[in-house]
C-alpha positions as CSV (number, residue, x, y, z in Angstrom):
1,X,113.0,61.8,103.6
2,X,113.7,58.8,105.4
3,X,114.5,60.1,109.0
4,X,112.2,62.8,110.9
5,X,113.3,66.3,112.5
6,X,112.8,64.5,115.8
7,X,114.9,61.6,114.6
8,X,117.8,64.5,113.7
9,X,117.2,66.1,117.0
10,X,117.7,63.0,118.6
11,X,121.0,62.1,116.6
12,X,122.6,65.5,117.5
13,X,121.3,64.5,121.6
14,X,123.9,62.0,121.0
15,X,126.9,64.3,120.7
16,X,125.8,65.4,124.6
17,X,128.2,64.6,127.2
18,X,128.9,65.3,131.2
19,X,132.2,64.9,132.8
20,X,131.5,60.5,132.0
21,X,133.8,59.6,129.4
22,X,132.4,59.1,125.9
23,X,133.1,56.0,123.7
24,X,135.5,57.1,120.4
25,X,133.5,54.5,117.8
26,X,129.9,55.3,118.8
27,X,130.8,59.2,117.8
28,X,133.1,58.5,115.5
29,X,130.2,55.9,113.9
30,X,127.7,58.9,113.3
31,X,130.3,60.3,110.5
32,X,130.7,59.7,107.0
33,X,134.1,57.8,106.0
34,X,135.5,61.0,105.0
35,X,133.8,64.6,106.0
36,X,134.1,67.8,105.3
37,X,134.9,70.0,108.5
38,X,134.7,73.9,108.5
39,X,135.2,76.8,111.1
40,X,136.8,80.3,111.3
41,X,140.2,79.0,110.7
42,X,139.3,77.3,107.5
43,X,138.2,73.7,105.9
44,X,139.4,70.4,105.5
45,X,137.8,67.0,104.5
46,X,138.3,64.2,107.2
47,X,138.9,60.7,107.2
48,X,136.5,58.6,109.7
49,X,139.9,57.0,111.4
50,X,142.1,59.9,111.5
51,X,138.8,61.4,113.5
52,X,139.0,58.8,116.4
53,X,142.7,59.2,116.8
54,X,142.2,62.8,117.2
55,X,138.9,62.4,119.7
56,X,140.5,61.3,122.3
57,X,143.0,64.2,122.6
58,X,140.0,66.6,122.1
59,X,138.5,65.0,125.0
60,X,141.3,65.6,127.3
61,X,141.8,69.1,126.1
62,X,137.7,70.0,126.3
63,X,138.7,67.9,130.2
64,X,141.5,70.1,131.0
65,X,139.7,73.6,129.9
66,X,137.1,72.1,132.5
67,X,134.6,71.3,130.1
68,X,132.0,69.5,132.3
69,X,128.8,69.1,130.3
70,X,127.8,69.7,126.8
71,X,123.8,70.2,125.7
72,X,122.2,70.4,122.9
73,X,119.6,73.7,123.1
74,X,118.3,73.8,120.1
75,X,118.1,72.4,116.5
76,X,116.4,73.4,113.6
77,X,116.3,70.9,110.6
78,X,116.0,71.9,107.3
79,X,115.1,68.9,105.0
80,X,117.2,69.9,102.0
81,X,115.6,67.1,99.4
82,X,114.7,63.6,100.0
83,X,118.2,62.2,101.1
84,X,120.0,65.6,102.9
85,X,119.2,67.4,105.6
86,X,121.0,70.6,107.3
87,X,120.7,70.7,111.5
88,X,121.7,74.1,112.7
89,X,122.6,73.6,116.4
90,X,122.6,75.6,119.2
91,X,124.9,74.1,122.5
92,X,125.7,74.9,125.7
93,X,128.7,74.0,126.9
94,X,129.2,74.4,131.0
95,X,132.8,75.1,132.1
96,X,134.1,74.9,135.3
97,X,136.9,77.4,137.0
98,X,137.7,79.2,139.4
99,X,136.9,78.8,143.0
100,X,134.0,76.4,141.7
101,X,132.7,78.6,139.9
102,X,130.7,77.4,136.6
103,X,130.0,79.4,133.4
104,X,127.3,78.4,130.4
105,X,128.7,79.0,126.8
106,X,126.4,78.9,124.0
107,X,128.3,77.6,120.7
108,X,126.3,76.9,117.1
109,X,127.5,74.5,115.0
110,X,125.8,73.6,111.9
111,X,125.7,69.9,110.0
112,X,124.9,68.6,106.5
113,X,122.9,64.9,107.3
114,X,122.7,62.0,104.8
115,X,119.5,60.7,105.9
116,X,119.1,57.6,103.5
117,X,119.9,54.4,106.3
118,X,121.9,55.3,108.9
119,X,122.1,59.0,109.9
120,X,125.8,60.1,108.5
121,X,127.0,63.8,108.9
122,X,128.8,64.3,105.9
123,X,129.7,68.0,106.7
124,X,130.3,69.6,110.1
125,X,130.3,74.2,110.8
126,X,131.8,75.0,113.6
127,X,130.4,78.8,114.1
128,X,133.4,79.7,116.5
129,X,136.9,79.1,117.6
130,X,135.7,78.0,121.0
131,X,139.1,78.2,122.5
132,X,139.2,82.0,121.4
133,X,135.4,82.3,123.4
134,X,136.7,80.7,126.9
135,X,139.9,83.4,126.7
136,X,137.7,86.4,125.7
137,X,135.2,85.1,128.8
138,X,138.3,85.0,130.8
139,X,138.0,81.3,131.3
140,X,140.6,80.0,129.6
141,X,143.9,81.5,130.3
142,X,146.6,82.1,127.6
């Protein structure tokens, strides 16, 4: 294993965000050039470039559901042989609404990690359909 759990933890730290914008290549960057992406609605393999046309418009959506901070909880690496490691994650994601009002939604996602050179997420979990959380928290509305 060429990359530590604190390297891995580290890595994921780098998907954190506040209400700054975020820069499409260095995210896009930490992918493989096509990855595998899974959640309740099913799975799909992704190309690299068709992921930072889309990020942008996730950005603005994650910005207009008030989405003003995202940070990482907790990871727990599981070094899966000598190249491959799984991260399951644990975020919170703070939302804004209301009369200022601010509520903290944990979300788990979980990440296969080539580890060999540069650390590449080859396949990404999402554990929930976090647009289907904010309405059942009331914070999104229909």
């Amino acid at each position: 294993m060429e990359s530590t759990t604190t390297d891995i933890e580290e890595f994921l730290k780098s998907f954190e965000h506040t209400d700054k914008p975020r820069e499409v290549d260095s995210l896009v960057s930490q992918f493989a050039d096509t990855f595998l992406v899974a959640g309740p609605d099913g799975s799909r393999a992704v190309k690299a470039s068709d992921f930072a046309l889309a990020l942008p418009k996730r950005q603005e959506m994650f910005d207009k559901m008030g989405c003003r901070s995202t940070k990482l909880a907790t990871a727990t690496v599981t070094n899966l042989d000598d190249r491959y490691a799984m991260a399951e994650a644990k975020w919170l994601m703070t939302f804004a609404h209301g009369d200022g009002q601010a509520s903290e939604v944990p979300v788990g996602s979980t990440y296969i990690i080539d580890t060999k050179g540069e650390l590449r997420i080859l396949f990404y979990l999402t554990h929930q359909d976090i647009t289907t959380v904010l309405r059942e928290r009331g914070i999104l509305l229909s």
